[in-house]
C-alpha positions as CSV (number, residue, x, y, z in Angstrom):
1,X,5.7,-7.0,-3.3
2,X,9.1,-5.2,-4.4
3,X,7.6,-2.4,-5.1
4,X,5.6,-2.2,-1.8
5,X,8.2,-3.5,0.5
6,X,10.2,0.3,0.0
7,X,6.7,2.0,0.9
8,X,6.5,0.2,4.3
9,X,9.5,0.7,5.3
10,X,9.2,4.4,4.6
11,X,6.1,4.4,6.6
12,X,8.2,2.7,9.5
13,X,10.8,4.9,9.2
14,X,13.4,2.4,9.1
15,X,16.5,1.9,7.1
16,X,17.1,-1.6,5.4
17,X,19.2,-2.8,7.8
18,X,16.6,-2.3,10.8
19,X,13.6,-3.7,8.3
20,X,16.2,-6.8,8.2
21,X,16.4,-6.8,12.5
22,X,12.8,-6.6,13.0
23,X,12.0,-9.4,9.9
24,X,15.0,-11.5,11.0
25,X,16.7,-11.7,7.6
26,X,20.2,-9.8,6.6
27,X,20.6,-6.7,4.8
28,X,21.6,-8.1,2.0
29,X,18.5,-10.0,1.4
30,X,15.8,-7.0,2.0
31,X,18.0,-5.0,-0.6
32,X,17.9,-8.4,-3.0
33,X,13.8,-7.7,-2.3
34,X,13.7,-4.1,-2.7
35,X,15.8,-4.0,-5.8
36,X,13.5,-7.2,-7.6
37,X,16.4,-9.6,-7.4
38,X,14.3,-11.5,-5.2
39,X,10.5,-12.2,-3.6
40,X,10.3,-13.1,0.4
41,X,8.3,-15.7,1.1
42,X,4.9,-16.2,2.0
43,X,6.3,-16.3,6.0
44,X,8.4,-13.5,5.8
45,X,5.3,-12.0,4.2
46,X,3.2,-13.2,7.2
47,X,6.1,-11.5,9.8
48,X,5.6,-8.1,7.4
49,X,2.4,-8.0,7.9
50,X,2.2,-8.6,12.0
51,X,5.1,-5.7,12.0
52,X,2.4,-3.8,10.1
53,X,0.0,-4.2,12.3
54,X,1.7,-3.5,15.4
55,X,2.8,0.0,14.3
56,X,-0.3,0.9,13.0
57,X,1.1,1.2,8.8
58,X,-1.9,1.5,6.7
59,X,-1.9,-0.7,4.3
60,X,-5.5,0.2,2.8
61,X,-3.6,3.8,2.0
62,X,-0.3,1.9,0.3
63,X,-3.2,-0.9,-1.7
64,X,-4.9,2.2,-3.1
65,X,-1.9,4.9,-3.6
66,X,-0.6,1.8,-5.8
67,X,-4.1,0.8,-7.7
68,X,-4.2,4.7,-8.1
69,X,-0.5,5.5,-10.0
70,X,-1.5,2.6,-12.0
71,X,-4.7,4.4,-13.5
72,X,-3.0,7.6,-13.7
73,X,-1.0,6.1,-16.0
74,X,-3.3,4.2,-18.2
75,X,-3.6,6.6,-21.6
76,X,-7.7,6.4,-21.8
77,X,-9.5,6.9,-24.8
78,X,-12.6,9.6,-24.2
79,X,-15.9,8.1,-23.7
80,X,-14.1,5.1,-21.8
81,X,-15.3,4.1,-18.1
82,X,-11.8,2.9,-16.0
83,X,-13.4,-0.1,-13.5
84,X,-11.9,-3.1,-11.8
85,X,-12.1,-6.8,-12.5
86,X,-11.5,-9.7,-10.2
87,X,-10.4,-13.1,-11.6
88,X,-10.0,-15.9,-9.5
89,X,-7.6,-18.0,-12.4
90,X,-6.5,-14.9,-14.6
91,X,-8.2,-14.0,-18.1
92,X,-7.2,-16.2,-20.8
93,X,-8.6,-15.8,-24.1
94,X,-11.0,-13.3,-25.4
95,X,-13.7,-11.5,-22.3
96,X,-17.0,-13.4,-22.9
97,X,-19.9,-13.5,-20.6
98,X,-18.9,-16.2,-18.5
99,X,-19.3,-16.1,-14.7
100,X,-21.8,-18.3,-12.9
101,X,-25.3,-18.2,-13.4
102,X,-25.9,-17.2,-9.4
103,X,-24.2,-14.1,-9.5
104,X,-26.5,-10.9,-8.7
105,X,-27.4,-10.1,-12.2
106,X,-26.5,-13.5,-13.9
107,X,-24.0,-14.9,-16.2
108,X,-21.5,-11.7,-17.7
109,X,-18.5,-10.6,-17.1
110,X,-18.8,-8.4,-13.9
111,X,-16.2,-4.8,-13.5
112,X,-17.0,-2.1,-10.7
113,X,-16.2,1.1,-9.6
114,X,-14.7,0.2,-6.1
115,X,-11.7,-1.6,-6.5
116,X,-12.3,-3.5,-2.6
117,X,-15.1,-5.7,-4.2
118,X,-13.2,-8.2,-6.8
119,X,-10.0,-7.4,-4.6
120,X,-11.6,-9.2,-1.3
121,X,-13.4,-12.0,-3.5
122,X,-10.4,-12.7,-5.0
123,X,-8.6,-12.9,-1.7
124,X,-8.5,-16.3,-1.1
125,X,-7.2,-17.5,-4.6
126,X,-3.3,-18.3,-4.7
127,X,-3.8,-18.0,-8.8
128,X,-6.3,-15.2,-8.4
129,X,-5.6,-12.0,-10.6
130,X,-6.8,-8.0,-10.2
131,X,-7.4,-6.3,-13.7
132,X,-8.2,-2.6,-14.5
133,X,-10.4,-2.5,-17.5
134,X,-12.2,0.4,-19.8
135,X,-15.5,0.3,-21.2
136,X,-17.0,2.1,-24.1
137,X,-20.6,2.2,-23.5
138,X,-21.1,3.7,-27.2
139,X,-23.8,2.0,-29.3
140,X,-24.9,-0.7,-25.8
141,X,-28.5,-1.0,-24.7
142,X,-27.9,0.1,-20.8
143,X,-30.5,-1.0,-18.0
144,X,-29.3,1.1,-14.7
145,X,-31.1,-0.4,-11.9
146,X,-31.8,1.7,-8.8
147,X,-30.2,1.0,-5.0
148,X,-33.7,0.2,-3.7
149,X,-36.3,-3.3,-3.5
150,X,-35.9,-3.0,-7.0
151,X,-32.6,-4.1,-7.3
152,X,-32.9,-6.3,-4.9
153,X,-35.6,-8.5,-6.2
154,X,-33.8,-8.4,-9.3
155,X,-30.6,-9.9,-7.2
156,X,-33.2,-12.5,-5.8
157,X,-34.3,-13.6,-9.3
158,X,-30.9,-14.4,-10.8
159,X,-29.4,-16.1,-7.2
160,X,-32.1,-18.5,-8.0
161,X,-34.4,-17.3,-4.7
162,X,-37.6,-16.8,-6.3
163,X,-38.5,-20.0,-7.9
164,X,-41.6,-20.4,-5.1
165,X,-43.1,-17.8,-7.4
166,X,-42.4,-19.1,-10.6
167,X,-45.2,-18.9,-13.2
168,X,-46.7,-15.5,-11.4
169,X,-46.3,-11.4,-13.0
170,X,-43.8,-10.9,-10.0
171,X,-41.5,-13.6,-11.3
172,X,-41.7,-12.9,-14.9
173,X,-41.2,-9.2,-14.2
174,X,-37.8,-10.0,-12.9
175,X,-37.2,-12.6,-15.3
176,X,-37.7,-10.1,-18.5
177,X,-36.1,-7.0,-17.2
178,X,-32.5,-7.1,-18.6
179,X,-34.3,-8.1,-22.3
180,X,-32.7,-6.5,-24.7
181,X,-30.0,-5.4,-22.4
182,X,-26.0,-5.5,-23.2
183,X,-24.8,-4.4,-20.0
184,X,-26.8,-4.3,-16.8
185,X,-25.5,-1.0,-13.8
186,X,-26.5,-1.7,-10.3
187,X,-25.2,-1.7,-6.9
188,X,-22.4,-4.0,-5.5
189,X,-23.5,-6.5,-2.9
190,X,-20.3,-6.0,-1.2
191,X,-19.3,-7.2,1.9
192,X,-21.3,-5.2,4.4
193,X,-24.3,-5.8,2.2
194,X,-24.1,-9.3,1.1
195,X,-25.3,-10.2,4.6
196,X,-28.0,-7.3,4.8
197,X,-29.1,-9.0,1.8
198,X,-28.8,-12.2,2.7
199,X,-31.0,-11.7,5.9
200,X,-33.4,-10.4,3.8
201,X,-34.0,-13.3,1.9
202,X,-33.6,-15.8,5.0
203,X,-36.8,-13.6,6.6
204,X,-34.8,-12.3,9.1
205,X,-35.7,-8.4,8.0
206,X,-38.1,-6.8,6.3
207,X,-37.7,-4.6,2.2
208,X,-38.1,-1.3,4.6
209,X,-35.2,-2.5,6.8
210,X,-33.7,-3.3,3.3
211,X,-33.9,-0.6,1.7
212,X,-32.9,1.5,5.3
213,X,-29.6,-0.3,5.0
214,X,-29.1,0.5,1.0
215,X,-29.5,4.4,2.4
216,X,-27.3,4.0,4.8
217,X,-24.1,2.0,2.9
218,X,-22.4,4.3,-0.1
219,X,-22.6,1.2,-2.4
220,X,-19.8,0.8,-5.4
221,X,-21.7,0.5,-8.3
222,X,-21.0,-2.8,-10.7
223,X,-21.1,-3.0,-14.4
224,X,-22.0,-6.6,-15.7
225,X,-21.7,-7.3,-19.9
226,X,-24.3,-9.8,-20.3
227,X,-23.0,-10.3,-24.4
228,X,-20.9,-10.7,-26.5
229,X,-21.3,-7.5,-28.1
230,X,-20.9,-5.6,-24.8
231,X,-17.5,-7.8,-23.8
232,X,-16.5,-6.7,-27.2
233,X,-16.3,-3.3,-26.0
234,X,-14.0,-3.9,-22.6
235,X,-10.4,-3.4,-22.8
236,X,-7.6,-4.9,-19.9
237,X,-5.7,-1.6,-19.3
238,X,-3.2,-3.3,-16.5
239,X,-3.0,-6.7,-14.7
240,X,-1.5,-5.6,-10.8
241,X,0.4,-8.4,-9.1
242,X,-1.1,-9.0,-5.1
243,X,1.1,-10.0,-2.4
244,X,0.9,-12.7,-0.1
245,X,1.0,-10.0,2.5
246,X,-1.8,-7.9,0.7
247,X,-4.0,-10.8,0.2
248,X,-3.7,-11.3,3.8
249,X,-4.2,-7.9,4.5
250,X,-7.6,-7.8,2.0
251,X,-9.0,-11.3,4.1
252,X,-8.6,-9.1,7.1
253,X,-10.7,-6.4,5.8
254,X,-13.7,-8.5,4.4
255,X,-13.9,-10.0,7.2
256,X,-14.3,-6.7,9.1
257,X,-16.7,-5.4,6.5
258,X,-18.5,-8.8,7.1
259,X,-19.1,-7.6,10.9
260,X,-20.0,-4.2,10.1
261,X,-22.5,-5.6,8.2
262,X,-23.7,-7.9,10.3
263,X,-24.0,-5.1,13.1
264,X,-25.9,-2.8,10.6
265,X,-28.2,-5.5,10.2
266,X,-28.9,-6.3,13.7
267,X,-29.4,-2.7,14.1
268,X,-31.7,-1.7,11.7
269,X,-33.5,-5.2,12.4
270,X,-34.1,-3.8,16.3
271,X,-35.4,0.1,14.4
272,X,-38.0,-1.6,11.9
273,X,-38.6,-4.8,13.4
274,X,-41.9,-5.0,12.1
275,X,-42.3,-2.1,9.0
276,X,-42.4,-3.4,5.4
277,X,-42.9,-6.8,4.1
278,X,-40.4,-9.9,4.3
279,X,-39.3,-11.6,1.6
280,X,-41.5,-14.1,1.5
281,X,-45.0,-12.8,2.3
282,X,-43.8,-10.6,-0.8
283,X,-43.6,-14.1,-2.6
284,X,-47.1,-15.4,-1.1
285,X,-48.7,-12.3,-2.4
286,X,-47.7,-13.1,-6.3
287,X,-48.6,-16.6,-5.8
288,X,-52.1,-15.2,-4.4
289,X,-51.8,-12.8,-7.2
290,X,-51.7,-9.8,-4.7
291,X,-50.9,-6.1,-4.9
292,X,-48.0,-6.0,-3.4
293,X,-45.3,-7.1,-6.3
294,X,-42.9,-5.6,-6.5
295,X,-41.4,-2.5,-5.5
C-alpha cells in the first residue's frame, strides 16, 4: 500500500498535505504511510479508493505497472516460463498438486499467463497471497489443449458434469486424455467465460454458441502441474503484498467482467439460438452410443 499510495497521489496531482484534506487525516500521517512507518486502515483504504474513483485514477494501470517492475526484476533462467499464482492462505511447504478436484483440469497446482485470473479469485481472501512463479517445461510430458469444444468437454469432465455419461467412449475419452501428462495448457475460464461456460452446461446455449464466444474472448492461457515431478520444476520468483484498497478495486472488476460475460452470452444466445448441439443432447448421444462425441 506504501508503495502505491505515492503513485495515486501523483496521478491526482496532489501534494501530501491535500492527499491528507481530501482523506481527512494530517500530514504527518500520509508521510508516516508513504515513508512505511505506517499502514492506513482498511477505511482510510475504502475513502482512497472512492477518491479514486471519482477522479477517474486508473488503478488497473498502477496494479499492473507494479506486477510489471516486479518481473522485470526477477533474474530468469532461459528456458523458464514467468506465470502467476493465486493462493487463497499463502504457500507453505513444498508446491504439490493440491487444489480441489473440481477445478477445470483437476487436482494440480494451477499458474497462468494473465495475472487478473488468480488476482480476482483471490479477491475475497483477507489471508489470500499473489505469487509470480517460473516453470521449466524441460524433460515434462505436455498436453496443450485447444480453445474450442474440446477444451470444454475436457472442463466438463473434471467439474464432475459428465457423470450421466459415465461408462460410454465420450466419457472415457475425457477421462484418459491427460494420461501420462505432467502439466496440462489450456484456456482460463476467467470471469467473462466462467459464465459462458457455465450456460453451456445448464442448457442455456449451444457448443456453436460456445465455441463463438471462445473466438470472440482473447483467453489467458493456464498451466496446471498435475505431479509431483512437474511441481518439482516451479520456482516462487516474488510473493506481492495486495491492499485492502486493491482487493477492493480487483472485486470491482470481476464483477464487471462477470457482466460482460453475461451480456456476451445473452448475445450470442439471441445469434445461434438454435445451431450446434447443447450440452446434454451431446450426453444422450454417448449414452445412445451416437456420432456426435465429442468435438
Amino acid at each position: 500500500m506504501q508503495t502505491f499510495l505515492p503513485e495515486i497521489r501523483a496521478r491526482l496531482n496532489v501534494s501530501q498535505e491535500e492527499l491528507a484534506r481530501m482523506i481527512g487525516v494530517s500530514f504527518a500521517t500520509v508521510n508516516r504511510w508513504e515513508n512505511r512507518h505506517s499502514r492506513p486502515n482498511k477505511a482510510v483504504q475504502l475513502r482512497l479508493y472512492d477518491i479514486c474513483k471519482e477522479h477517474d485514477v486508473n488503478l488497473e494501470e498502477i496494479l499492473m505497472q507494479k506486477i510489471q517492475i516486479t518481473v522485470s526484476g526477477i533474474q530468469n533462467n532461459s528456458g523458464r516460463m514467468i506465470l502467476y499464482h493465486g493462493s487463497k492462505s499463502g504457500i507453505s511447504g513444498p508446491i504439490a498438486p493440491i487444489s480441489r478436484d473440481r477445478c477445470d483440469f483437476g487436482k494440480g497446482f494451477y499458474m497462468g499467463t494473465d495475472p487478473y485470473q488468480p488476482l480476482t479469485l483471490i479477491s475475497d481472501f483477507e489471508h489470500s497471497r499473489f505469487y509470480v512463479v517460473s516453470l521449466d517445461l524441460s524433460d515434462l510430458e505436455v498436453l496443450q489443449v485447444r480453445p474450442d469444444l474440446e477444451w470444454a468437454m475436457l472442463v466438463a469432465f473434471y467439474r464432475g458434469k459428465m457423470e450421466s455419461a459415465k461408462g460410454t467412449s465420450l466419457y472415457e475419452h475425457y477421462a484418459r486424455m491427460a494420461d501420462g501428462a505432467d502439466v496440462i495448457i489450456g484456456s482460463i475460464a476467467d470471469d467473462r467465460m466462467f459464465y459462458v461456460l457455465d450456460n453451456f452446461f445448464l442448457g442455456n446455449i449451444t457448443d456453436k454458441a460456445l465455441i463463438m464466444s471462445l473466438s470472440a474472448l482473447q483467453l489467458g492461457q493456464q498451466y496446471v502441474a498435475i505431479t509431483e515431478k512437474a511441481c518439482q520444476h516451479v520456482a516462487i520468483e516474488a510473493e506481492i503484498e495486495l491492499s485492502y484498497l486493491e482487493k477492493i478495486f480487483l472485486r470491482d472488476l470481476s464483477e464487471a467482467n462477470r457482466v460482460k460475460g453475461i451480456n456476451l452470452a445473452n448475445g450470442i444466445c439471441r445469434d445461434y439460438r438454435r445451431e450446434g448441439l447443447f450440452f446434454d443432447e451431446i450426453l444422450r448421444g454417448a449414452n445412445k452410443g451416437g456420432s456426435n462425441q465429442h468435438g
